[in-house]
C-alpha positions as CSV (number, residue, x, y, z in Angstrom):
1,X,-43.8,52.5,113.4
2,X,-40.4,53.5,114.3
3,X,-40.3,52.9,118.4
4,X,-37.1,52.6,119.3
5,X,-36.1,55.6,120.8
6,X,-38.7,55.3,123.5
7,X,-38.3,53.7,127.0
8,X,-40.2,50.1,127.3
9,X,-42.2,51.9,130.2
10,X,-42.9,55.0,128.2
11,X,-44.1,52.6,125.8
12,X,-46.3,51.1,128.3
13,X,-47.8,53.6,129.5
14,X,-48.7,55.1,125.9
15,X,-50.6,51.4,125.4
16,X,-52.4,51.6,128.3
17,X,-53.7,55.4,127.8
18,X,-54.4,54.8,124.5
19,X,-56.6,51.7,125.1
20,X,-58.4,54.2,128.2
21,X,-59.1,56.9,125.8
22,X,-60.1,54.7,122.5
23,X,-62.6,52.7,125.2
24,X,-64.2,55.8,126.2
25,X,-64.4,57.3,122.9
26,X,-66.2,53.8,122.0
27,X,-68.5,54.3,124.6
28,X,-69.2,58.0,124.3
29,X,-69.8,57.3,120.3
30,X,-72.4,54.1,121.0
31,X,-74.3,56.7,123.5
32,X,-74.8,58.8,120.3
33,X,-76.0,56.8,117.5
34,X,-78.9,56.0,116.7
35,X,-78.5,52.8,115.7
36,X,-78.5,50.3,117.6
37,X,-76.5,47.6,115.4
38,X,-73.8,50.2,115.4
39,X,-73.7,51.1,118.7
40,X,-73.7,47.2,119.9
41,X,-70.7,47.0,117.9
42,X,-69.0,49.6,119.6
43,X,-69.4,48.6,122.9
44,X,-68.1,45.4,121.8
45,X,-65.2,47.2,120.6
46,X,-65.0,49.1,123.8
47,X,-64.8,46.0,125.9
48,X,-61.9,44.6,124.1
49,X,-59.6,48.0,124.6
50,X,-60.6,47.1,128.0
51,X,-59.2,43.4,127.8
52,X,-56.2,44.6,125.9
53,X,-55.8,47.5,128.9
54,X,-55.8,44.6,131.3
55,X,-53.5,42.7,129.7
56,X,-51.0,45.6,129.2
57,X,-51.1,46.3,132.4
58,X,-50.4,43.0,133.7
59,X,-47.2,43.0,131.7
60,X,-46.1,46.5,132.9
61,X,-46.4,45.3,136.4
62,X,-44.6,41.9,135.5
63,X,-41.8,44.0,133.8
64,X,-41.4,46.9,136.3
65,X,-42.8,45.1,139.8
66,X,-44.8,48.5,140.6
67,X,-48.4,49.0,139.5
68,X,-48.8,51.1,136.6
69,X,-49.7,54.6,138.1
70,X,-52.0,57.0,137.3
71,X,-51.5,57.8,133.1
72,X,-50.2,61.0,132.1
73,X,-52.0,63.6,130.4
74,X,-49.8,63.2,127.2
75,X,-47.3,60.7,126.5
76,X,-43.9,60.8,124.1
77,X,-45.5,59.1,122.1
78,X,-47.5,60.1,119.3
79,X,-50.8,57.7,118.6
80,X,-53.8,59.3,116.8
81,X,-56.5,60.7,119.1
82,X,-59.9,60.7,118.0
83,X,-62.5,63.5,118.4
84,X,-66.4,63.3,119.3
85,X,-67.1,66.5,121.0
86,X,-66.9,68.5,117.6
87,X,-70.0,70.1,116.7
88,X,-71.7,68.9,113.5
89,X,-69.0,66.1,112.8
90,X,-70.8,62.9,111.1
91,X,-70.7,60.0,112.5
92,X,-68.9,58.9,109.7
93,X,-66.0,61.2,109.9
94,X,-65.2,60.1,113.7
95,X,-65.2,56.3,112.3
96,X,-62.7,57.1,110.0
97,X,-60.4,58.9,112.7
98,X,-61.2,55.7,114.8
99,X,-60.2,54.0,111.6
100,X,-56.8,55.3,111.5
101,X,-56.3,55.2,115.5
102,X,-56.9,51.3,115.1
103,X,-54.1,51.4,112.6
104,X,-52.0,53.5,114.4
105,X,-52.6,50.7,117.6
106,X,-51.7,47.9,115.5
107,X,-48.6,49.0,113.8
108,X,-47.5,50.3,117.7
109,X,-48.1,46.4,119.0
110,X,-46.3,44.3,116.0
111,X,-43.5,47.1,116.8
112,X,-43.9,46.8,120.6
113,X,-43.5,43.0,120.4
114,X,-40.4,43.6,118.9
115,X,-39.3,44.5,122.2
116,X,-40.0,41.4,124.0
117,X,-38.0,38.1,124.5
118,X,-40.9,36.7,126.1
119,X,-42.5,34.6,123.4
120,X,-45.6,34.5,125.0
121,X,-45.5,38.6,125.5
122,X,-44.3,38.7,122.5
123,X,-47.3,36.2,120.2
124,X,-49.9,38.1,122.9
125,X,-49.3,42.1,121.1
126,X,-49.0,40.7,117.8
127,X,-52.4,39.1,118.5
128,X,-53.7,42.4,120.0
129,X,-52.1,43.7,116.7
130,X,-54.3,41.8,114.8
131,X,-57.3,42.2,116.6
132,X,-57.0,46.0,116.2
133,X,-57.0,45.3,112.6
134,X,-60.1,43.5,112.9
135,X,-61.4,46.8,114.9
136,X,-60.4,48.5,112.1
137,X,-62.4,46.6,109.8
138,X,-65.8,46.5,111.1
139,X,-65.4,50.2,111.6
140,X,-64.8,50.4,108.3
141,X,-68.3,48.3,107.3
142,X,-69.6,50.1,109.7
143,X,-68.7,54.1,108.1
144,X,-69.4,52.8,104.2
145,X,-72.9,51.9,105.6
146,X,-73.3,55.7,107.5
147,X,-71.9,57.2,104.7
148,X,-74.7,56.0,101.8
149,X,-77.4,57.2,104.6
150,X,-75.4,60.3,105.1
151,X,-75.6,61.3,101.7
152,X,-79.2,60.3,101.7
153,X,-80.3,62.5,104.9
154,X,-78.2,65.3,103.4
155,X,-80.0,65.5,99.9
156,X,-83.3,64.7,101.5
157,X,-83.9,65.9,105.0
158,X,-87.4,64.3,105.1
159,X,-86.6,60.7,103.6
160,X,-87.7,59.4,106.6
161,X,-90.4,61.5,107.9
162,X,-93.7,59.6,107.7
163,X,-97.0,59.8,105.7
C-alpha cells in the first residue's frame, strides 16, 4: 500500500479510526450470530483492535505530545469499511468484507512501519501486521464453515426443524 503521500498524523489517525470502527463492527456482528463459537471468536477479535487502538494511540501521543483528539468522520485515507446494517446480507458475505478489511489493515502497518526509525515502533506494526493476517485467517475458517450451512439453509429451509 502506497502511503507516502500522507502525513504521519493523518496516518495515525486513519489507524486508530479504523481499529474503532473494525472493533465495533466485531462486536455488532458477535451480537448477531447465532453461534456461539463464532461469535466468541469475534469478540476475541474485537478485543485485539482494541489493544492495537491502544497501542496506536500511545505512539501518536509519543510522536505528536498532544492526545489523539476526537477521530474524524472520514480520513484521507482509503481502508475498506465493512457493512452489517444491510438487510438480508449473510453472515458470510460481511466475513469476507471483514476479510479484505484485515488485509487492507495489514498491508497499511508493514507500510506504516516503514515510517519509523524507532526499531521498537517499527517491529511493534509489523507485528500488528501480522496479527491482522491472523484475523484474517480465522475469519476465513470461520466464512468457509457459514458458507456450507448457508447453502444448506438455502436449499432446505426446514433442515433443522425438528420431528
Amino acid at each position: 500500500m502506497n502511503i507516502a503521500r500522507y502525513g504521519l498524523k493523518d496516518l495515525l489517525l486513519a489507524a486508530v479510526k479504523s481499529e474503532v470502527e473494525s472493533r465495533e463492527v466485531y462486536l455488532q456482528l458477535a451480537g448477531k450470530v447465532n453461534n456461539a463459537f463464532l461469535a466468541d471468536r469475534l469478540r476475541f477479535i474485537a478485543e485485539e483492535e482494541l489493544k492495537h487502538q491502544d497501542y496506536l494511540e500511545s505512539v501518536f501521543r509519543m510522536q505528536f505530545q498532544e492526545d489523539v483528539p476526537d477521530l474524524p468522520e472520514t480520513t484521507p485515507v482509503p481502508l475498506p469499511e465493512v457493512h452489517v446494517d444491510r438487510p438480508f446480507v449473510q453472515a458470510s458475505s460481511i466475513l469476507t468484507q471483514a476479510m479484505e478489511a484485515e488485509q487492507a489493515a495489514a498491508d497499511f502497518y508493514e507500510s506504516l512501519s516503514d515510517r519509523f526509525d524507532d526499531n521498537e515502533i517499527r517491529s511493534t506494526l509489523i507485528y500488528i501486521s501480522r496479527m491482522e493476517i491472523t484475523h484474517y485467517r480465522l475469519l476465513e475458517i470461520e466464512r468457509d464453515h457459514l458458507q456450507s450451512t448457508e447453502d444448506y439453509e438455502m436449499e432446505w429451509e426446514m433442515m433443522h426443524a425438528g420431528p
